[in-house]
C-alpha positions in Angstrom: -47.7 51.5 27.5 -46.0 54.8 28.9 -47.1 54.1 32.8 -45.7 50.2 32.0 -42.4 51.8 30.5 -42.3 54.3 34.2 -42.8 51.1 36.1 -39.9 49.6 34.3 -37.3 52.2 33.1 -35.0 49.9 31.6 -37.3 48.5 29.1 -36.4 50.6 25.8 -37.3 48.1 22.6 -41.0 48.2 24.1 -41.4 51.9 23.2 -42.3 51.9 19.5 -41.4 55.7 19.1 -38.3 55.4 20.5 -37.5 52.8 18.1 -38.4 54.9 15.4 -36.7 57.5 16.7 -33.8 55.4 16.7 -33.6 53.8 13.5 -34.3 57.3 11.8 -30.9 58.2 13.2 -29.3 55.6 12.6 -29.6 56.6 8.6 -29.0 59.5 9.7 -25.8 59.1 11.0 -25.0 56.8 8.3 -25.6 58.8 5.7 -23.8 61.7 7.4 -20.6 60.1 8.0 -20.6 59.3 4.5 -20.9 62.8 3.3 -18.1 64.0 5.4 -16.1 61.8 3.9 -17.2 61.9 0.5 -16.7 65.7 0.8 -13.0 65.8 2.3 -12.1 63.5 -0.5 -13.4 65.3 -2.6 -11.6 68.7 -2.4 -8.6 66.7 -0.7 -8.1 63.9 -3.3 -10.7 64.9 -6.6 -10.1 69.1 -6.2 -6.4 68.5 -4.7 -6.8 71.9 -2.4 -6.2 69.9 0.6 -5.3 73.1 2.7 -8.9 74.5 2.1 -10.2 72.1 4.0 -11.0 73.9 6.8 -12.9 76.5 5.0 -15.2 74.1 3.5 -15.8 72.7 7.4 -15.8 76.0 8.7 -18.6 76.9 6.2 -21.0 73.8 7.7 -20.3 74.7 11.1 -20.7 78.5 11.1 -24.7 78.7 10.0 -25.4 76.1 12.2 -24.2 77.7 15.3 -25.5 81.2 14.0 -29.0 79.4 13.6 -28.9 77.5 16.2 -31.0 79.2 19.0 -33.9 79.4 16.6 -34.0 75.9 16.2 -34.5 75.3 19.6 -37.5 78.1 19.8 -39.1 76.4 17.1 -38.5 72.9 18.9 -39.8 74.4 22.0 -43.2 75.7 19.9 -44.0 73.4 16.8 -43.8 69.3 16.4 -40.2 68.0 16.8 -40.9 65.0 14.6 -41.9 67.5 11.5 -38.8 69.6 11.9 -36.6 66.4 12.2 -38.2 64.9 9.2 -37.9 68.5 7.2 -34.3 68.8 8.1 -33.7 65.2 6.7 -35.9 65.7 3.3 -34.3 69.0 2.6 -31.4 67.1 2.4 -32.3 64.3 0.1 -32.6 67.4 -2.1 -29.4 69.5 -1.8 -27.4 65.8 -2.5 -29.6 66.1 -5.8 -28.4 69.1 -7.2 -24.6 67.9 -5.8 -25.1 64.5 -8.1 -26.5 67.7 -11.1 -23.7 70.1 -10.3 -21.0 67.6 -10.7 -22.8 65.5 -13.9 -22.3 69.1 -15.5 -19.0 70.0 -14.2 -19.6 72.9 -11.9 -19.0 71.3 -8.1 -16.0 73.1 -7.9 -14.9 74.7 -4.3 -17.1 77.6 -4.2 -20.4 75.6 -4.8 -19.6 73.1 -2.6 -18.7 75.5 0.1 -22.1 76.5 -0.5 -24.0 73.0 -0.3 -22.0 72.9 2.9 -23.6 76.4 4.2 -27.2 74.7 3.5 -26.6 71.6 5.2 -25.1 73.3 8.3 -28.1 75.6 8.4 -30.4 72.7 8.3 -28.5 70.7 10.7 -29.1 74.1 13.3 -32.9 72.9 13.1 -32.3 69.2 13.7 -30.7 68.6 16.4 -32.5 70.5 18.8 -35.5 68.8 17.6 -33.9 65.3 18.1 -32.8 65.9 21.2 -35.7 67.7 22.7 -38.0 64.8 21.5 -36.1 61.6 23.5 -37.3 63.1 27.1 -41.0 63.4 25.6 -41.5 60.2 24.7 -38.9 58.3 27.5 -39.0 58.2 31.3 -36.3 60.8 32.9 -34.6 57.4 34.7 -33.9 56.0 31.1 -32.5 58.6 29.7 -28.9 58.0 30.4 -29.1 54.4 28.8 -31.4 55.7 26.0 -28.4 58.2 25.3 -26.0 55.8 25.8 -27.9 53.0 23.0 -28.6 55.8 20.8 -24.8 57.2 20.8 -23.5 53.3 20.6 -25.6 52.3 17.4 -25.4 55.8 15.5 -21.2 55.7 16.1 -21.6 52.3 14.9 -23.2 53.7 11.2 -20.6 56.4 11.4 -18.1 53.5 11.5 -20.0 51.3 8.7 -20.4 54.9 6.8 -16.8 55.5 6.0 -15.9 52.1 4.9 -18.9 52.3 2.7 -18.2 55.2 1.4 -14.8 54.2 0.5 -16.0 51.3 -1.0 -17.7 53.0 -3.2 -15.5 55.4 -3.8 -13.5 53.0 -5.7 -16.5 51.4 -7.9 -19.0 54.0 -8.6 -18.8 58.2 -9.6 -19.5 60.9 -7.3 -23.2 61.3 -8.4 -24.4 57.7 -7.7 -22.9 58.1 -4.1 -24.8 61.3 -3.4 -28.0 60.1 -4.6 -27.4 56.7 -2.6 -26.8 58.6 0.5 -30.0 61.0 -0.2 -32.2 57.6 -0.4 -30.9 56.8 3.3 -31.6 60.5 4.5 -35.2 59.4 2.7 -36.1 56.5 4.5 -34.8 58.6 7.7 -37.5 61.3 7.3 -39.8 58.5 6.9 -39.4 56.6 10.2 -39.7 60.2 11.4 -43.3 61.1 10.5 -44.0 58.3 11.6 -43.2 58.6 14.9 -46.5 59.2 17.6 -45.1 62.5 19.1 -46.7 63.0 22.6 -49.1 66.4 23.3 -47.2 68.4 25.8 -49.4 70.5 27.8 -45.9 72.6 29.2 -45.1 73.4 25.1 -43.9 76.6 24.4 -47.0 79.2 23.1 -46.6 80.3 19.5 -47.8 83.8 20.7 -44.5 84.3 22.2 -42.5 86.0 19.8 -38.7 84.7 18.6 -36.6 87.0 20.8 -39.0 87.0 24.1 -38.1 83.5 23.7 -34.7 83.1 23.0 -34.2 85.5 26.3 -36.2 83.2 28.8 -34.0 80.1 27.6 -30.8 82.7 28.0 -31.6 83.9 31.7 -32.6 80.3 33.0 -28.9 79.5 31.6 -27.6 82.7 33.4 -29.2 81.8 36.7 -27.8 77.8 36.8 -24.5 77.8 37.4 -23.8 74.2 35.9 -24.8 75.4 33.1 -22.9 78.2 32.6 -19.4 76.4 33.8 -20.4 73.3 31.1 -21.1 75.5 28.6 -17.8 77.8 28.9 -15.7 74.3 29.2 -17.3 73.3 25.9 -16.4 76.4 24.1 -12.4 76.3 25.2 -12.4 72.6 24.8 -13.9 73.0 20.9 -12.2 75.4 20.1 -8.4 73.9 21.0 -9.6 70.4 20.7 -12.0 69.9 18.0 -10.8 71.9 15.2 -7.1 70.8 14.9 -8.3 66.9 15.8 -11.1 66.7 12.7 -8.6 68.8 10.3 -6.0 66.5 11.2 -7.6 63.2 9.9 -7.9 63.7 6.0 -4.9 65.4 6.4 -2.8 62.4 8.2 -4.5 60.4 5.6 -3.4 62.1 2.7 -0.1 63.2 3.8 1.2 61.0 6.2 -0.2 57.7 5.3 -0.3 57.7 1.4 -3.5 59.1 0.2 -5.4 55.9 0.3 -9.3 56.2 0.7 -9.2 52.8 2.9 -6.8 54.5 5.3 -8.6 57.5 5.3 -11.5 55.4 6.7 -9.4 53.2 9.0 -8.4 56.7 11.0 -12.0 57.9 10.7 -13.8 55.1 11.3 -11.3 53.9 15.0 -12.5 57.1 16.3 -16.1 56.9 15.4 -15.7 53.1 17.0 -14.0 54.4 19.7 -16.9 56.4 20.5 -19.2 53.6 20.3 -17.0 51.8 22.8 -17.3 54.8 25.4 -21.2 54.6 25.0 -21.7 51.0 25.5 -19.5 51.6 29.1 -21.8 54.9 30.0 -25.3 51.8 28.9 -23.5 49.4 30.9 -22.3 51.5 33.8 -25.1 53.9 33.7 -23.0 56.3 36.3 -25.1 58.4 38.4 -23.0 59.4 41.5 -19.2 61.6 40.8 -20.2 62.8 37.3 -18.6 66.0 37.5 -15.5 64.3 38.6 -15.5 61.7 35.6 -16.2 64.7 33.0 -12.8 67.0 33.9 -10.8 63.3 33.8 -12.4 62.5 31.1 -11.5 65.8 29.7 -8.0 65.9 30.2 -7.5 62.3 29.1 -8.4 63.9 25.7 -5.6 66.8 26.2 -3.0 63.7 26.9 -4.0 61.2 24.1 -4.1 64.1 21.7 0.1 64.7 22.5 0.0 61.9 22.0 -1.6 61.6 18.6 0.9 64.5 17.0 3.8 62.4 17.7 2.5 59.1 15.7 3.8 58.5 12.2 3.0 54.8 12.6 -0.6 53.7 11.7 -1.9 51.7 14.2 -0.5 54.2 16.9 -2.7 56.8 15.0 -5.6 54.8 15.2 -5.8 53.6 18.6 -4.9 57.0 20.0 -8.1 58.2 17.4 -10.4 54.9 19.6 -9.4 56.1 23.1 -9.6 60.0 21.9 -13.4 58.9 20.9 -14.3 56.7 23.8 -13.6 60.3 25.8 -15.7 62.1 23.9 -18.4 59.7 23.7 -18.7 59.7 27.9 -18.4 63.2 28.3 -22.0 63.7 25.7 -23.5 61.5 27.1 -22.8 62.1 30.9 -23.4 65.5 30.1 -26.4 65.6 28.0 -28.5 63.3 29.9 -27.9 65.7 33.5 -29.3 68.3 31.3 -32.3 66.2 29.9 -33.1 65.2 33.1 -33.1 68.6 34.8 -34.5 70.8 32.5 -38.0 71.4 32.5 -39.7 70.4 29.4 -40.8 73.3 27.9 -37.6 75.2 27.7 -35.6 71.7 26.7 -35.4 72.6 23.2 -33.8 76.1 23.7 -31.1 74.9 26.5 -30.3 72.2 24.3 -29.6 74.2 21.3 -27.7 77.4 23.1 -25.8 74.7 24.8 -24.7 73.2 21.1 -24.7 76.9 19.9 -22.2 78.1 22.2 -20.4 75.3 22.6 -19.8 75.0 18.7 -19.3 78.6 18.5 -15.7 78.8 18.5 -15.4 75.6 16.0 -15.9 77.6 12.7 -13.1 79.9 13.8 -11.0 77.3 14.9 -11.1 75.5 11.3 -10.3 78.5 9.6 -7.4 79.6 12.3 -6.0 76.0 11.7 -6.6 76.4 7.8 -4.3 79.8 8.1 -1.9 78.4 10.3 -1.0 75.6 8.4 -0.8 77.8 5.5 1.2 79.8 7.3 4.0 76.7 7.4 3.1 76.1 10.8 3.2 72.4 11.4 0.1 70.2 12.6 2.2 68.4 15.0 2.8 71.6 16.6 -0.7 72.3 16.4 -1.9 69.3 18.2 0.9 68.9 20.9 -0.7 73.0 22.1 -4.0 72.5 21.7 -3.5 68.8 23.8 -1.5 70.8 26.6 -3.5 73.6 27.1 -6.5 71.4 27.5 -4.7 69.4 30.1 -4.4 72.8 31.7 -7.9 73.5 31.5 -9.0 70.8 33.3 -6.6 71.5 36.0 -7.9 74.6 36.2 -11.8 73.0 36.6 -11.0 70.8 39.3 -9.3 74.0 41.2 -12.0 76.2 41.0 -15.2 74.8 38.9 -17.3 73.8 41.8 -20.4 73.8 39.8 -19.5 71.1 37.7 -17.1 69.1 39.9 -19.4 68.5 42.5 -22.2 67.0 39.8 -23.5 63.9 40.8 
């Protein structure tokens, strides 16, 4: 089956464990964007300390960065599908206690700031996992496309998740929806041990020990300079970009648009669509020549249509800048992510994966609590958003003058 699939790269539904792989995500991802949503509600609409909301992201964020790098040893050294499924199941039992800590009336900002620690630190050990698996089990010419189908139907449960969990926002309690989105992470973890992992005779030994490790992965990302231009793009970019952007949502929502759940999902849901939008282009397209090029347009398109976005006070404005905002976003992953896949060599995939997340995420916990501060600080969000758009705009100017290393990738 695997020589047949190298014969014919563009036949994806004939690989069983990609298909697992796939549909375990796609729960994933559903289930995920619910919880987001379910927890920004929460302590914007249920705990009505709508200015903390930045801690309580900044709290998921930060232990998955600061854990990230292990993840990818142990990605590199033990079987992806077991950490993957691990990740998901330990999951299923932190939305438990959630559903017992709020039956008995103590979910109150510092314990959920806490569940949100514990899923950020499981997250730092599955996506390095995830993504080191795909090139193990596909060939490196279907890799863009597998990206590219994988980023199209997960953005589309990210899309269903928020209506769904708006929906039942308005029927059920708090409990039955975090126990109906630990059965999805369930079934997930399922499809995942499942899944026919390959033996990889390049896998990392266990003898190695943690930091020998992590320093190999760190001076093959010292020596490629690619690498090291992508990397210090993502940082400013997450940093200016994505921390006022995801802030701003339940916040537009809630303050701008009349504290409706539905709206609330409209906004998040046209940027989780527009992302789906970008991937189906990247499946369709499947661009392989003037990648770097596309990446710094791509780039400062986001600067503009986030201007853009702070000036809005009328909804459908907000949520078509939100669709073109993620169509951006969705390109740049994917172009990005499948250069690195394919160029990597196998058995140091899972650790340049994850620094590449770690470092580029880095900056994001900071970012939601220096938003959360400024905007405490009366500083307004429009403000907020019309400097972060321009000095990513000026960013990308400044790659196309002098970063080489990326502009020139094909």
């Amino acid at each position: 089956m695997q020589m047949e699939l190298r014969k014919k790269p563009h036949i994806l539904f004939a690989n069983t464990t990609f298909l697992k792989i796939w549909l375990a995500g796609c729960l994933s991802s559903l289930a995920i964007s619910m919880y987001v949503l379910i927890e920004q509600w929460y302590i914007v609409h249920y705990l009505r300390m709508p200015r903390l909301l930045g801690l309580a992201m900044m709290a998921t964020t930060l232990p998955r960065v600061v854990f990230m790098a292990f993840g990818g040893v142990m990605a590199d050294r033990y079987k992806k599908k077991v950490m993957v499924g691990w990740s998901l199941l330990t999951r299923v039992g932190l939305l438990v206690l959630m559903a017992v800590f709020f039956h008995l009336g103590y979910l109150h900002f510092t314990f959920l700031c806490l569940f949100a620690l514990l899923f950020g630190l499981l997250d730092a050990f599955f996506w390095p996992a995830r993504d080191a698996l795909l090139p193990s089990v596909l060939n490196q010419h279907q890799l863009q496309s597998a990206n590219a189908f994988v980023q199209t139907t997960n953005q589309l449960s990210t899309v269903l998740g928020p209506v769904l969990a708006s929906l039942l926002l308005s029927h059920v309690s708090y409990p039955i929806i975090f126990m109906c989105i630990a059965l999805m992470l369930a079934v997930g973890a399922l499809f995942m041990y499942t899944v026919n992992e390959p033996i990889q005779k390049d896998h990392l030994s266990t003898r190695a020990t943690f930091i020998a490790s992590l320093l190999e992965g760190q001076r093959y990302v010292r020596q490629s300079a690619y690498l090291k231009t992508v990397m210090l793009t993502f940082i400013v970019t997450n940093f200016f970009f994505v921390g006022p952007l995801m802030i701003s949502i339940p916040l537009y929502g809630e303050e701008v648009y009349g504290g409706k759940s539905l709206i609330l999902s409209l906004l998040q849901s046209s940027f989780a669509f527009g992302m789906v939008a970008g991937a189906i282009g990247i499946g369709i397209f499947n661009i392989r020549k003037h990648r770097g090029a596309a990446v710094i347009g791509l780039i400062g398109m986001e600067g503009g249509l986030l201007i853009l976005y702070s000036q809005w006070t009328v909804l459908t404005c907000s949520i078509v800048s939100l669709f073109l905002i993620g169509v951006c976003i969705s390109c740049v992953n994917i172009i990005v992510i499948s250069q690195m896949q394919q160029n990597v060599p196998k058995d140091k995939i899972g650790r340049v994966m994850s620094l590449n997340t770690m470092v580029s995420m880095g900056l994001i916990p900071v970012s939601y609590g220096v938003v959360s501060l400024l905007l405490n600080g009366s500083v307004s969000l429009t403000v907020l958003l019309t400097c972060a758009g321009m000095f990513i705009i000026a960013l990308c100017a400044w790659l196309w003058r002098y970063g080489v290393a990326i502009r020139g990738m094909q």
